[in-house]
Backbone as CSV, one residue per row, in Angstrom:
resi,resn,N_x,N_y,N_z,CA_x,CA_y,CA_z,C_x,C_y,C_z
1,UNK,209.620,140.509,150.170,210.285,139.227,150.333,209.328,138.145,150.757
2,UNK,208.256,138.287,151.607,207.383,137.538,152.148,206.865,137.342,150.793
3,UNK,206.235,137.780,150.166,205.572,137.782,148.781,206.335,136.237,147.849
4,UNK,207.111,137.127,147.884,208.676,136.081,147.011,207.841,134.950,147.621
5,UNK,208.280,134.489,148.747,208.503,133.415,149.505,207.066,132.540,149.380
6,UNK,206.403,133.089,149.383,204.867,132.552,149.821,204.583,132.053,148.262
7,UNK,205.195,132.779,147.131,205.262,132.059,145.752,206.100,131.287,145.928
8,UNK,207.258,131.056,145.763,207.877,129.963,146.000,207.265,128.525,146.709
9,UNK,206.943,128.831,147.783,205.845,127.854,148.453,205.011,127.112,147.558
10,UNK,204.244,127.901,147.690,202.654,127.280,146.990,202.658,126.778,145.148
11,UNK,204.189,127.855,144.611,203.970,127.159,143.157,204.223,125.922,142.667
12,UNK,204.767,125.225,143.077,204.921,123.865,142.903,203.601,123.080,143.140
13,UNK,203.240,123.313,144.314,201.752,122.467,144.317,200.749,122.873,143.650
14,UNK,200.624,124.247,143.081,200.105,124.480,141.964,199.865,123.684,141.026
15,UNK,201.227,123.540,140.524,201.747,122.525,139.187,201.604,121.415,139.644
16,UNK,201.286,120.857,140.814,201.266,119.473,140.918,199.646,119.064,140.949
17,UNK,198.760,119.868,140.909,197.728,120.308,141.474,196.838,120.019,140.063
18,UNK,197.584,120.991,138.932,197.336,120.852,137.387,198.075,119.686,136.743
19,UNK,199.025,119.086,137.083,199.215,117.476,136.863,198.237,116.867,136.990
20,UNK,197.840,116.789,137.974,196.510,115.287,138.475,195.595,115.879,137.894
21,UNK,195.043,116.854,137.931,193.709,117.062,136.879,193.579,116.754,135.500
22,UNK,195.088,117.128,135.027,195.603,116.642,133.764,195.433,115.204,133.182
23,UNK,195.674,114.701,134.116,195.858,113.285,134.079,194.396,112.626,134.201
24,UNK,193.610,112.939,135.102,192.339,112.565,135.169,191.550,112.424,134.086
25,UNK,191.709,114.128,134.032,191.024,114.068,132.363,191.248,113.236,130.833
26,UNK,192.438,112.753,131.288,193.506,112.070,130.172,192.168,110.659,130.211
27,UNK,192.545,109.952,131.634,191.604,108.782,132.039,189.771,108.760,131.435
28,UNK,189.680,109.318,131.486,188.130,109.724,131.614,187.919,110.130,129.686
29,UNK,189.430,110.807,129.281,188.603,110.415,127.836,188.756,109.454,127.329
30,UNK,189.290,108.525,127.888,190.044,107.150,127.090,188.774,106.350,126.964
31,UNK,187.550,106.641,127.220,186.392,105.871,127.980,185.680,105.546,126.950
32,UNK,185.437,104.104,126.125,185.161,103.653,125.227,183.186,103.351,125.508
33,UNK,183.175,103.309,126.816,181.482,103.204,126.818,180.922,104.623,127.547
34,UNK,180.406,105.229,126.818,179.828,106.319,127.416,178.581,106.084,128.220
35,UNK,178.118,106.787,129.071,176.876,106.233,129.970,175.701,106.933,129.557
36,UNK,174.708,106.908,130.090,173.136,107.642,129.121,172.980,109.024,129.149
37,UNK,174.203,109.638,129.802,174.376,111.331,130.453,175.198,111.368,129.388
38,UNK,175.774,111.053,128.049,176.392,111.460,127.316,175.996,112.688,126.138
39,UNK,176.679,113.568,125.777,175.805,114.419,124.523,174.902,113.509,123.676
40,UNK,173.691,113.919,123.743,172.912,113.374,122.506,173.533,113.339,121.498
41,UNK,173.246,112.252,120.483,174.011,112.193,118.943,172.745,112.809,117.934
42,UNK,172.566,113.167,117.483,171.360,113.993,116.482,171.372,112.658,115.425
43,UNK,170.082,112.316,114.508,170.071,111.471,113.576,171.112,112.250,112.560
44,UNK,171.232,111.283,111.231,171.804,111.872,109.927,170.702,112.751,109.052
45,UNK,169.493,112.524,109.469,168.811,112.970,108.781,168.387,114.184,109.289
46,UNK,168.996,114.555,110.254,168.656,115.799,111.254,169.637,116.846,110.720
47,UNK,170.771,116.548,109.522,171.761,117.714,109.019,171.722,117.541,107.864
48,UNK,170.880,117.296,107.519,170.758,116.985,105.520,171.889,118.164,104.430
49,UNK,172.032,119.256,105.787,173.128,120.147,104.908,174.599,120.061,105.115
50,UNK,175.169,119.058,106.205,175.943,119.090,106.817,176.836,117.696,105.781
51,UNK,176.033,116.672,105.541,176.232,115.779,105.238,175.820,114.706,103.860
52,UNK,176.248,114.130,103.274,176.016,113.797,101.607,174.525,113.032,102.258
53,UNK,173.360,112.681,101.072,172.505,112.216,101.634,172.790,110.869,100.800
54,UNK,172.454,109.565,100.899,172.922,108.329,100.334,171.169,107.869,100.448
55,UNK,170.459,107.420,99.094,169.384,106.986,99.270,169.204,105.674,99.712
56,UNK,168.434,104.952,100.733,167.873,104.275,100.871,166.805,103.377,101.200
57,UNK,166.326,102.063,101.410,165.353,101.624,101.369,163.884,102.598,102.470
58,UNK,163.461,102.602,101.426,162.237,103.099,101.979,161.682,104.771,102.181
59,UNK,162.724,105.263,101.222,162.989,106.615,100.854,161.721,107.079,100.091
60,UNK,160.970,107.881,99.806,160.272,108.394,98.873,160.513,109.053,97.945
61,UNK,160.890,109.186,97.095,161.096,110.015,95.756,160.161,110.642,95.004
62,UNK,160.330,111.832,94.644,160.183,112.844,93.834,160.183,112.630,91.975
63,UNK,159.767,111.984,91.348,160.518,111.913,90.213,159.960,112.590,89.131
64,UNK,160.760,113.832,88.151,159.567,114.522,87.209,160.344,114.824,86.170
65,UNK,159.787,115.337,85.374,160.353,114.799,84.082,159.768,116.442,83.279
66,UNK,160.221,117.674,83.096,159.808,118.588,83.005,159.228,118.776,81.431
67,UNK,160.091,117.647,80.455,159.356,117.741,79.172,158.556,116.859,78.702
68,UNK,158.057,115.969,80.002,157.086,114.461,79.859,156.486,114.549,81.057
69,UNK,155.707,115.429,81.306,154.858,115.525,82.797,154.167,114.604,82.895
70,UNK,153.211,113.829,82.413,152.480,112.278,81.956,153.620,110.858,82.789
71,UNK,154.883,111.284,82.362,155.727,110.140,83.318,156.382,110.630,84.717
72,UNK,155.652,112.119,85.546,156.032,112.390,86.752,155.442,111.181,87.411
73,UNK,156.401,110.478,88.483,155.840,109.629,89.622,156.560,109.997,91.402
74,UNK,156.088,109.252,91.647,156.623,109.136,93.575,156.567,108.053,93.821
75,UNK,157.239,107.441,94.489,157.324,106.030,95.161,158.198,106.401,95.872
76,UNK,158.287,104.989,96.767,159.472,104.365,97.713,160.201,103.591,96.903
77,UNK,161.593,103.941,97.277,162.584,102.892,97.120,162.018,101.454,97.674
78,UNK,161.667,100.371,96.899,161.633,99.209,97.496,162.878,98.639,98.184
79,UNK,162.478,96.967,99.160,163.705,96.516,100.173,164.753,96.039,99.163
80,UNK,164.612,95.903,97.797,165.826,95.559,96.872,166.608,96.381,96.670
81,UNK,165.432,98.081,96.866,166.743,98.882,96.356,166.510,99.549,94.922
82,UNK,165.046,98.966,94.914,165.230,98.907,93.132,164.073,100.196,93.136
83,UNK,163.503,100.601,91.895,162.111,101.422,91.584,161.832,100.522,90.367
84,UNK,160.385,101.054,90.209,159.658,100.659,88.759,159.215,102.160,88.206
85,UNK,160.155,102.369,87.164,159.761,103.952,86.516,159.559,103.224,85.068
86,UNK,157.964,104.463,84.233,157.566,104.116,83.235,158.917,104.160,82.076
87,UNK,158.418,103.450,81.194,158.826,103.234,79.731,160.209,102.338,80.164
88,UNK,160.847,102.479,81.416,162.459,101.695,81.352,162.449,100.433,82.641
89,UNK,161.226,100.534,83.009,161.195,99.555,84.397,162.129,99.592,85.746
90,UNK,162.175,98.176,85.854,163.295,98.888,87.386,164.808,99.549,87.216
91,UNK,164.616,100.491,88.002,165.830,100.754,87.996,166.663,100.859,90.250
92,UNK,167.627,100.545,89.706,168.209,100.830,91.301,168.722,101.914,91.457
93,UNK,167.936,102.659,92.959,168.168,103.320,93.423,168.830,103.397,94.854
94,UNK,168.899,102.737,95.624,169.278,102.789,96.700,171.257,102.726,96.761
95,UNK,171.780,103.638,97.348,173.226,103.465,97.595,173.731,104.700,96.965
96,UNK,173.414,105.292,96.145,173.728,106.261,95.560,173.172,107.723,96.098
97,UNK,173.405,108.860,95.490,172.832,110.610,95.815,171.615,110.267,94.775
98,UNK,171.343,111.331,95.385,169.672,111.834,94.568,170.273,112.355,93.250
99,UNK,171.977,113.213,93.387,172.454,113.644,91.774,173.331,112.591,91.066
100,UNK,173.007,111.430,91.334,173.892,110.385,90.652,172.617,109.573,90.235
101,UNK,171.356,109.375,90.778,170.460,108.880,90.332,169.847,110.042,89.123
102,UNK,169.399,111.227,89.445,169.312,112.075,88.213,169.700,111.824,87.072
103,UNK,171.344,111.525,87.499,172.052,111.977,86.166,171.580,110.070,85.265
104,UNK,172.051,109.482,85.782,171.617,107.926,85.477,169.908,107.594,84.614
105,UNK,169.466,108.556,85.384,168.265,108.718,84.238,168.285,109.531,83.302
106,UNK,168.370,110.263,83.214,168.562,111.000,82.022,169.437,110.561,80.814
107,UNK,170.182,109.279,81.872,170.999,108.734,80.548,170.074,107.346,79.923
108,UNK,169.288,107.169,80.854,168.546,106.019,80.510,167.173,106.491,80.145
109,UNK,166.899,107.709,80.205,165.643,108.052,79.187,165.774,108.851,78.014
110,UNK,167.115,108.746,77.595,167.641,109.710,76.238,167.123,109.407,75.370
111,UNK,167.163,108.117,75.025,165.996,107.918,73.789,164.386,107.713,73.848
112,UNK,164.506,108.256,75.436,162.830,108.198,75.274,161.907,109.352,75.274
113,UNK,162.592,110.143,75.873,161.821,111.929,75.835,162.911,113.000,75.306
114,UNK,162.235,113.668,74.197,162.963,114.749,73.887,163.553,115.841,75.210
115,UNK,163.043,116.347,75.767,163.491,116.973,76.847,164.678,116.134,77.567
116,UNK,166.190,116.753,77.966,167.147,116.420,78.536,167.222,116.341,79.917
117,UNK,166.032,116.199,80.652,165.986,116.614,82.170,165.149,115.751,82.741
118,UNK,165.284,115.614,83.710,165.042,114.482,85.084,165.645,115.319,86.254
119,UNK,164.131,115.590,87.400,164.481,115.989,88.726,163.573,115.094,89.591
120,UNK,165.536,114.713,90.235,164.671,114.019,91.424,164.754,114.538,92.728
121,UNK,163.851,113.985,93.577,163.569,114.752,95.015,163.361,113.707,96.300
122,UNK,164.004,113.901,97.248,163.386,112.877,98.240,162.373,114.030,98.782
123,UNK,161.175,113.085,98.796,160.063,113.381,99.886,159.875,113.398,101.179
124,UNK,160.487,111.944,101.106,160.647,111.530,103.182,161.446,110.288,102.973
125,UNK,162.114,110.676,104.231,163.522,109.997,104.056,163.006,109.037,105.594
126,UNK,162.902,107.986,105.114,163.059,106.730,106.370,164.155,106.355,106.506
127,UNK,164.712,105.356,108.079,165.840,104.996,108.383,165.211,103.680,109.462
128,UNK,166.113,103.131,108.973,166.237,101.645,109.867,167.286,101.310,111.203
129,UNK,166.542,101.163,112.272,167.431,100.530,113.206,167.161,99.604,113.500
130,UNK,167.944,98.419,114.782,167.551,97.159,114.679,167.039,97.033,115.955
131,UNK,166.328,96.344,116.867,166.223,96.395,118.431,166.055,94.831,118.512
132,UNK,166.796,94.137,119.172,167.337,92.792,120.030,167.461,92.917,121.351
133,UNK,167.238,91.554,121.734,167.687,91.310,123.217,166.475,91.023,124.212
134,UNK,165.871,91.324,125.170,164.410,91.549,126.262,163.618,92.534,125.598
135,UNK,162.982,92.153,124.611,162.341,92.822,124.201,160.650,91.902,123.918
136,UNK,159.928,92.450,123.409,158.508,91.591,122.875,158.448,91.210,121.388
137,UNK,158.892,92.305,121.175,158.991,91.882,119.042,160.567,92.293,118.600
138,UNK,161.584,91.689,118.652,162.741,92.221,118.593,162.740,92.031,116.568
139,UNK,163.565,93.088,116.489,163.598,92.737,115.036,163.723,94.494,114.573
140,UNK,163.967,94.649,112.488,163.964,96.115,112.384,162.518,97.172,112.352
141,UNK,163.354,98.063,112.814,162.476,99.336,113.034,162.682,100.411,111.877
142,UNK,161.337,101.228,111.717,161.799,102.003,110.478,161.266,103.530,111.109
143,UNK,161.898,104.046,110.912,161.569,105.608,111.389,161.427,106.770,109.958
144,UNK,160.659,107.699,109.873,160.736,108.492,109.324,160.626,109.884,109.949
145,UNK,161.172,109.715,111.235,161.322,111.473,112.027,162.850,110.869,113.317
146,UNK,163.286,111.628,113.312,164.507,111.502,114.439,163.401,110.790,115.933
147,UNK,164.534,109.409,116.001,164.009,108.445,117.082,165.257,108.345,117.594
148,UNK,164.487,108.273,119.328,165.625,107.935,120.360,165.350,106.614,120.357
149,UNK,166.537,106.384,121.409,166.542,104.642,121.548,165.215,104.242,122.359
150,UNK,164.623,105.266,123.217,163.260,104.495,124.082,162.259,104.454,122.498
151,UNK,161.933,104.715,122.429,160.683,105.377,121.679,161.546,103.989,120.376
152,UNK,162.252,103.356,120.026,162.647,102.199,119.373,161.709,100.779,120.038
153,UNK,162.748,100.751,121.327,162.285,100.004,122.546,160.687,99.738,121.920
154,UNK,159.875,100.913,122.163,158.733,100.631,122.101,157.885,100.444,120.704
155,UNK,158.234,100.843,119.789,158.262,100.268,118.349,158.625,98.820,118.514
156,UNK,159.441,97.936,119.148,159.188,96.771,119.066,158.780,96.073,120.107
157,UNK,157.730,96.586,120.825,156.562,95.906,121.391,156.960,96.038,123.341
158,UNK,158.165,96.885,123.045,158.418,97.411,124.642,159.279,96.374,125.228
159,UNK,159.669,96.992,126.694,160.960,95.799,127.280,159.963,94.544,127.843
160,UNK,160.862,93.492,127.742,160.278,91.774,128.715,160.321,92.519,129.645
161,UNK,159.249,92.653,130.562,159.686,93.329,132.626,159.937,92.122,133.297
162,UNK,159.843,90.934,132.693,160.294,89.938,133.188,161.675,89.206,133.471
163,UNK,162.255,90.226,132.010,163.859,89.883,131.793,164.485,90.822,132.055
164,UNK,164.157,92.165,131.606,165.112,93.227,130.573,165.517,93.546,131.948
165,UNK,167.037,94.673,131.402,167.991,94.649,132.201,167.896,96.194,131.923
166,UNK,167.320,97.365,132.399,166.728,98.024,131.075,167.499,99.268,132.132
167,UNK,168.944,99.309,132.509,169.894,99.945,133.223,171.381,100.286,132.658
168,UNK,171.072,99.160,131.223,172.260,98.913,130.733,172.403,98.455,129.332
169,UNK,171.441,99.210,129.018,170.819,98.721,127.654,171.576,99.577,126.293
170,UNK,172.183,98.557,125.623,173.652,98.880,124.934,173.205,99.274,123.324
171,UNK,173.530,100.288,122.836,173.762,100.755,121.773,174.737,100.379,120.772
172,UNK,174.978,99.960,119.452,176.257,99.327,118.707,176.115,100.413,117.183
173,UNK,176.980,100.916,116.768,176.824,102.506,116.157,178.706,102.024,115.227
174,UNK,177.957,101.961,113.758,179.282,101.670,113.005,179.231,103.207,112.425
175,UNK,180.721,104.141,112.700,180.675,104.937,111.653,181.733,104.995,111.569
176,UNK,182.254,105.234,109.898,183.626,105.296,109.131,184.381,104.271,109.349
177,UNK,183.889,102.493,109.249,184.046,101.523,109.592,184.522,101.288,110.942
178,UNK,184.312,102.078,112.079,184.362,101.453,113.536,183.390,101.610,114.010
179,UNK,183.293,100.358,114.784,182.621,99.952,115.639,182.080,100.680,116.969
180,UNK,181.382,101.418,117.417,180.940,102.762,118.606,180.376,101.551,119.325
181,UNK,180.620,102.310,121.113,179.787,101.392,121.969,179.412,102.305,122.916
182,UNK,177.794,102.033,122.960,177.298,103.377,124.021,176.032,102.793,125.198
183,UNK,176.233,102.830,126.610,175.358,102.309,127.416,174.358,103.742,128.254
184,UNK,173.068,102.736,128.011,172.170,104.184,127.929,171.706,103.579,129.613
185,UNK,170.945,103.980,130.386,169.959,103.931,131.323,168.603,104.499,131.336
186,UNK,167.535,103.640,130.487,166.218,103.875,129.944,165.272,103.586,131.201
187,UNK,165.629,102.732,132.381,164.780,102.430,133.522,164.944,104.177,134.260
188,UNK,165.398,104.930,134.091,165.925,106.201,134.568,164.686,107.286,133.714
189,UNK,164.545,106.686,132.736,163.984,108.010,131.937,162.742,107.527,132.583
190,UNK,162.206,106.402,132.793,160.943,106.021,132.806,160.205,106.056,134.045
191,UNK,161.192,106.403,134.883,161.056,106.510,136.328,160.527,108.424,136.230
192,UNK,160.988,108.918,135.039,160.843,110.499,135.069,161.924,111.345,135.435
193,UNK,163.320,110.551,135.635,164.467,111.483,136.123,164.625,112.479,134.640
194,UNK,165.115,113.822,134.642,165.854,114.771,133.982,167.216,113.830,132.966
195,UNK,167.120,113.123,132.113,168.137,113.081,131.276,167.692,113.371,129.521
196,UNK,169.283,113.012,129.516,169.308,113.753,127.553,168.598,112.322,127.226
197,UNK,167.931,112.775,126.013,167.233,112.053,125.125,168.501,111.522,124.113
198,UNK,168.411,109.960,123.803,169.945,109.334,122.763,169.136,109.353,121.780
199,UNK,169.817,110.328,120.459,168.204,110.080,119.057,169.445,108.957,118.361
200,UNK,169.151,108.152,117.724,169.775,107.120,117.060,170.307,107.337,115.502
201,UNK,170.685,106.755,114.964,171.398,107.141,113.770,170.957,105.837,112.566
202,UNK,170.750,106.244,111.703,170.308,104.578,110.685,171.771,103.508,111.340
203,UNK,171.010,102.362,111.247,171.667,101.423,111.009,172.275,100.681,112.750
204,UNK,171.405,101.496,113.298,172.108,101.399,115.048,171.391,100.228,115.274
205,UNK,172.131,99.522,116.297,171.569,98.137,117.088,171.098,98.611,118.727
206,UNK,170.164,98.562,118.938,169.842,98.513,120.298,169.511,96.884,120.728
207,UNK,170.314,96.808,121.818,170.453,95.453,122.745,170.346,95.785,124.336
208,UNK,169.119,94.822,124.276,168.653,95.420,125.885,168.570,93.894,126.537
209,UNK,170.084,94.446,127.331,170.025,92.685,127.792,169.675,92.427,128.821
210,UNK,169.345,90.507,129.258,168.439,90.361,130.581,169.010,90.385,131.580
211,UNK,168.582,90.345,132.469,169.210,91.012,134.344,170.307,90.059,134.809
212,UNK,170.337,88.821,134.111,171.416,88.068,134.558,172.433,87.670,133.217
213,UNK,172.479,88.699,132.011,173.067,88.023,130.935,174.460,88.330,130.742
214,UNK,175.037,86.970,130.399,176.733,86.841,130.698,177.689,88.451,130.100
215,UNK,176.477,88.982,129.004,177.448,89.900,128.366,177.661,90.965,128.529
């Protein structure tokens, strides 16, 4: 009976116990700015199997031609987007797969090589982010290996120590047309504390704003 009783007691505050935790947790995911202790995000180019690859500027290509070896080339996608391949001139590449550009040639070199085949290949895949705000050279950055947001920072000429606010230095991340908002603390890494490294994703804005700025 004591048994009985002593459940009776205590189960309710149990359950009231797993309410508020409930609820906490509810609060805490609603949390639209994550802080610099958040899971690292891996680049896109860090799951090439996970995910469609979409060529763009500044991509290297592979291009060969198995019954016209004489017109194998490599280049970069130029900033238009475009290539210069023999006998047909530019063609655009950027926005599309590596098997939608294939196939597009092969339709555009049909009357020029007997052989029905065109393989293309990316070589090295670059990605662009942007860095604004207290910075020395603000403007885009081009990466061709998975970059965190410091190691950006310093691709464009490192923080103003005169301005930067470099505690609260904001990340802007569009995917599947919304808008992501993520606040890192880079004066933390640099000091040598233990945190996750943020690797960035094409197309990310880093804004590292100054110690007194309204936003």
């Amino acid at each position: 009976m004591n048994n009985n009783k002593n459940s009776f007691r205590f189960g309710p505050a149990c359950k009231l116990a797993a309410i508020i935790l409930a609820a906490v947790g509810a609060v805490t995911g609603c949390s639209t700015m994550p802080t610099g202790d958040l899971e690292s995000s891996k680049p896109l180019m860090d799951k090439p199997h996970s995910e469609t690859i979409i060529l763009r500027e500044g991509d290297i290509l592979k291009i060969t031609f198995p019954g016209s070896p004489n017109l194998d080339t490599a280049q970069p996608i130029r900033r238009d987007g475009k290539l210069n391949l023999p006998l047909i001139g530019e063609v655009d590449a950027a926005g599309v797969t590596p098997a939608a550009l294939q196939d597009k040639l092969i339709q555009d070199y049909a009357s020029q090589i007997s052989s029905k085949e065109v393989i293309v290949q990316v070589q090295a895949s670059t990605f662009p982010v942007f860095v604004t705000g207290a910075v020395l050279h603000p403007g885009k950055v081009l990466s061709d290996h998975p970059m965190t947001a410091l190691e950006a920072v310093m691709e464009a000429g490192g923080f103003n120590y005169d301005a930067a606010n470099m505690t609260d230095v904001r990340i802007v991340r569009q995917e599947n047309g919304v808008m992501k908002h993520f606040v890192i603390d880079l004066k933390a890494v640099l000091k040598g504390k233990a945190t996750k490294p943020f690797y960035l994703k094409p197309g990310d804005i880093i804004y590292v704003p100054e110690r007194f700025s309204p936003f």
